[in-house]
N, C-alpha and C positions, 0 to 999 in steps of 0.2 A: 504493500500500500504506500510504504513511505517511499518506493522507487517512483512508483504509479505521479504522486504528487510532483517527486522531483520533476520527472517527464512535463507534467503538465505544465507546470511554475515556468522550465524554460524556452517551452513553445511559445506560451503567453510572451514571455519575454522576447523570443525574438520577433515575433510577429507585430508585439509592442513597436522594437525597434527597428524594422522595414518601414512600418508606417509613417514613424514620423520621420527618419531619413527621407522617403519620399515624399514626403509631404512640406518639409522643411529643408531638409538637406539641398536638394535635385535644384537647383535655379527654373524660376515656372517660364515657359516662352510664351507668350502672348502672340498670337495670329494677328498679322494687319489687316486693317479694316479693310472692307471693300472698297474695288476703287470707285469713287464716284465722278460720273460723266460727264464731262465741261463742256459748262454754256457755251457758247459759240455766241460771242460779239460778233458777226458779220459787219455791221451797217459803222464798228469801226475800226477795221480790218486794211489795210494797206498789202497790194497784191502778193509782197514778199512774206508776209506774213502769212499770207493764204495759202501761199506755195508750201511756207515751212510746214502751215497744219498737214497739208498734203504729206508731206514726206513725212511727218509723226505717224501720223493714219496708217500710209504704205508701211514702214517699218513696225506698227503694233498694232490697234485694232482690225488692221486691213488682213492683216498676217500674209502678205505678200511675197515676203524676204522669206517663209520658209521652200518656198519652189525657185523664185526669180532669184536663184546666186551660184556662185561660183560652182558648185555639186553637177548645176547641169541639168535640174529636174525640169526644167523649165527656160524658157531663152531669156537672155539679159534683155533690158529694156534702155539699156544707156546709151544707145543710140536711136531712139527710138522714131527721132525727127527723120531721120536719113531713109531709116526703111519701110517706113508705114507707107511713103506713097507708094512706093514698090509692092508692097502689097496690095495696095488699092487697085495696082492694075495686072494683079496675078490672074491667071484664069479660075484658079482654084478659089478665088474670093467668093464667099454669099452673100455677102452685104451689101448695105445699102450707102455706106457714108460715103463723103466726099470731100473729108476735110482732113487732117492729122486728128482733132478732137473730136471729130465722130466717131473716126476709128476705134480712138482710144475708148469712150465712152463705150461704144459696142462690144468691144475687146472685153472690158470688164462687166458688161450686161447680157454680152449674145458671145460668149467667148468660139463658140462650134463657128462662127461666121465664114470665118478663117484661121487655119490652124499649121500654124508654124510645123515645115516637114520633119519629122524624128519624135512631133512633141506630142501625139494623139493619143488616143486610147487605143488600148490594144486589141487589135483584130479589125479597127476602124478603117485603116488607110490613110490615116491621118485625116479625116475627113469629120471628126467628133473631139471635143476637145475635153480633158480631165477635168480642167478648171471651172467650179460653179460661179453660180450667177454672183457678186460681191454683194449686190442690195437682197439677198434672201440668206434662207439658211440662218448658219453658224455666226455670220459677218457681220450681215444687215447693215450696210453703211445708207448712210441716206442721203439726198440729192444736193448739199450739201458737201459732206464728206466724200463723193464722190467728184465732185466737181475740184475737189480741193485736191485730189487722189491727181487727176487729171492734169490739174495746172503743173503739180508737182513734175509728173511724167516728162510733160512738153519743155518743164525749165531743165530737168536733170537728163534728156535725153538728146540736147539737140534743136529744140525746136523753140519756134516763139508760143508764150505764151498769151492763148488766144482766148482764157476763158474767161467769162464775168463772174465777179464774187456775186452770188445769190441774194435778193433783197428781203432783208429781213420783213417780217409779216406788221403789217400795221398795228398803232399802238391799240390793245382793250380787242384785236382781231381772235376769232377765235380760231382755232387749228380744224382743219376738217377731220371727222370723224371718218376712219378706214372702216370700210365693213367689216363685220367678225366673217372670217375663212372659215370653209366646212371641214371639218376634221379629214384627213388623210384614213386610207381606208386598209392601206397595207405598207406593212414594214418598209417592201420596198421604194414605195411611194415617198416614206420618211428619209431612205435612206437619198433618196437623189436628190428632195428638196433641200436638207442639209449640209450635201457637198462630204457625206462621211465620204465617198469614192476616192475623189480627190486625193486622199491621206491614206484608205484601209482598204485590204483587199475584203472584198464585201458583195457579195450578194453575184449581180454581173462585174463589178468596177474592178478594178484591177491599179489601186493605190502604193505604192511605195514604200508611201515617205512614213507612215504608223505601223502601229501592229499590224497583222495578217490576222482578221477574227472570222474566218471559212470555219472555224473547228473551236469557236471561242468558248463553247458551251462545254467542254471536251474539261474542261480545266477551271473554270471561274461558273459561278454560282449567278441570281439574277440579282441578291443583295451590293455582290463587287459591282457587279454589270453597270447597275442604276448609280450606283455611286459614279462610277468612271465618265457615266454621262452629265449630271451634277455637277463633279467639283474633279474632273478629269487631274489635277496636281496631287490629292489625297496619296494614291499611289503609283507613282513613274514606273511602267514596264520596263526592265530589262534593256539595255540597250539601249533606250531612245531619251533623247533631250527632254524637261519638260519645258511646260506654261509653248507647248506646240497648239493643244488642241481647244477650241473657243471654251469658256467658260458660261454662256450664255444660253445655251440650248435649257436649262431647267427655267429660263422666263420666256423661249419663243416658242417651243414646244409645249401640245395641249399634253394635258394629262393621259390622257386615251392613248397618243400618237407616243410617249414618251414608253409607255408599260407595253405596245406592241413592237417596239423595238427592241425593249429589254428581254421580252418574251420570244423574240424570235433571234435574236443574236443569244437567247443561252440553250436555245434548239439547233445551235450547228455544232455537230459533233461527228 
C-alpha cells in the first residue's frame, strides 16, 4: 500500500510539473491577426502609385509570381510590351482585343484566348490554358485591382502605360448589389471555378506546382481535408513552400460547395 501511494504521490507530481512547465515555462506565440484589406484611395492616387498597387497585387494577393518566374511554369511577362502585338497577330489568337491593354486585361480574364506555345494544358495542344480566370475563384481581384495589375504589367514590361485609375463611386452612392450565385452542383464544377487545377493535379487538371491529390483520400481524412481548405498554412505538405495557396476560399465558397469538395477529394483513393 505504502508502494501503491509512493507511485501515486509521484505521478501527481510529475504530471503537476509538465503542466505548469507548459503552461509557464514554454514562451506562448500569439498568431497575427488577420490581414485586413486596404481601402483603396483611388480619387487620390497618382499613376505611379497605381502602378506600384499593381505590382503589390501581382507579387501577393494576385499570387502571380508563383507560375510567372524564373522555374519556367509559366512565361515571363517582362517584356510584355514587345510581344503582345505579336500575339495579337498570331493565327493561333481567339480574341478579341486590339490594344497591348486589352490583351492584357483578356490574358488575365479569358486566359484560353491565346496560349503561349509549351505553356497549355496537357493533352490541349496548347490550345486551353492552366491559368484561371484572376476576378473568380481563389483570387477574386476586382476591377480595380485588376486595372492596377494591368498598369503594372505595361510599366514593368515595356510598354506605355495606357490605363485610367478607376473613378471612385460618388459620395452617400450606394454599391450595386451582385446577385446571390446558385450553388455549384458538383465537385468538379468547384474544382474549375476555383482554379484548384492551376496548382493540383485534380480531377481532369493536370497542376504542378501543389500536391498531387488523384489519391488524397488514400492518406488524409475529410477533418485535415477541410482544414487545408480553410487555413491551407495550418499544415505545409512535405516539400512544398507555404502561404502558396489562397487563404480565402472558406469566405467565397458556399457551405454546400465547400463539404462537396471535401467529400469528394477524401473519395480518391
Amino acid at each position: 500500500m505504502i508502494n501503491f501511494l509512493k507511485v501515486a504521490f509521484f505521478s501527481v507530481l510529475m504530471v503537476g510539473g509538465f503542466w505548469g512547465y507548459s503552461n509557464f515555462g514554454i514562451p506562448q506565440i500569439k498568431p497575427a491577426p488577420p490581414p485586413v484589406e486596404e481601402k483603396l484611395d483611388l480619387g487620390a492616387m497618382t499613376m505611379d502609385q497605381f502602378v506600384a498597387l499593381g505590382g503589390t497585387i501581382f507579387n501577393g494577393k494576385g499570387t502571380c509570381t508563383l507560375c510567372h518566374n524564373k522555374m519556367g511554369r509559366a512565361p515571363m511577362l517582362d517584356k510584355i510590351g514587345t510581344v503582345a502585338p505579336e500575339r495579337l497577330k498570331d493565327a493561333r489568337y481567339k480574341g478579341t482585343a486590339k490594344t497591348i491593354e486589352e490583351y492584357l486585361h483578356e490574358s488575365l480574364t479569358k486566359p484560353s484566348a491565346f496560349v503561349v506555345a509549351g505553356f497549355g494544358k496537357s493533352g490541349s495542344n496548347d490550345t486551353e490554358s492552366p491559368m484561371p480566370d484572376v476576378t473568380g475563384g481563389g483570387i477574386g481581384l476586382n476591377e480595380a485591382e485588376l486595372a492596377a495589375v494591368i498598369a503594372y504589367l505595361q510599366d514593368s514590361g515595356g510598354a506605355e502605360v495606357t490605363v485610367t485609375i478607376p473613378a471612385m463611386p460618388a459620395a452617400g452612392a450606394a454599391a450595386p448589389k451582385a446577385e446571390e450565385a446558385a450553388p455549384l452542383k458538383t465537385a468538379q464544377e468547384v474544382i474549375a471555378k476555383y482554379g484548384c487545377g492551376a496548382c493540383h493535379k485534380v480531377a481532369d487538371q493536370t497542376g504542378e506546382i501543389g500536391p498531387n491529390l488523384t489519391k488524397l483520400g488514400a492518406t488524409k481524412n475529410k477533418d485535415y481535408i477541410r482544414q487545408a481548405l480553410l487555413d491551407p498554412d495550418a499544415v505545409i505538405a512535405k516539400g512544398f513552400p507555404g502561404g502558396m495557396m489562397p487563404k480565402t476560399y472558406g469566405e467565397q465558397m458556399k457551405a454546400q460547395e465547400l463539404e462537396m469538395l471535401v467529400n469528394y477529394l477524401a473519395g480518391l483513393k
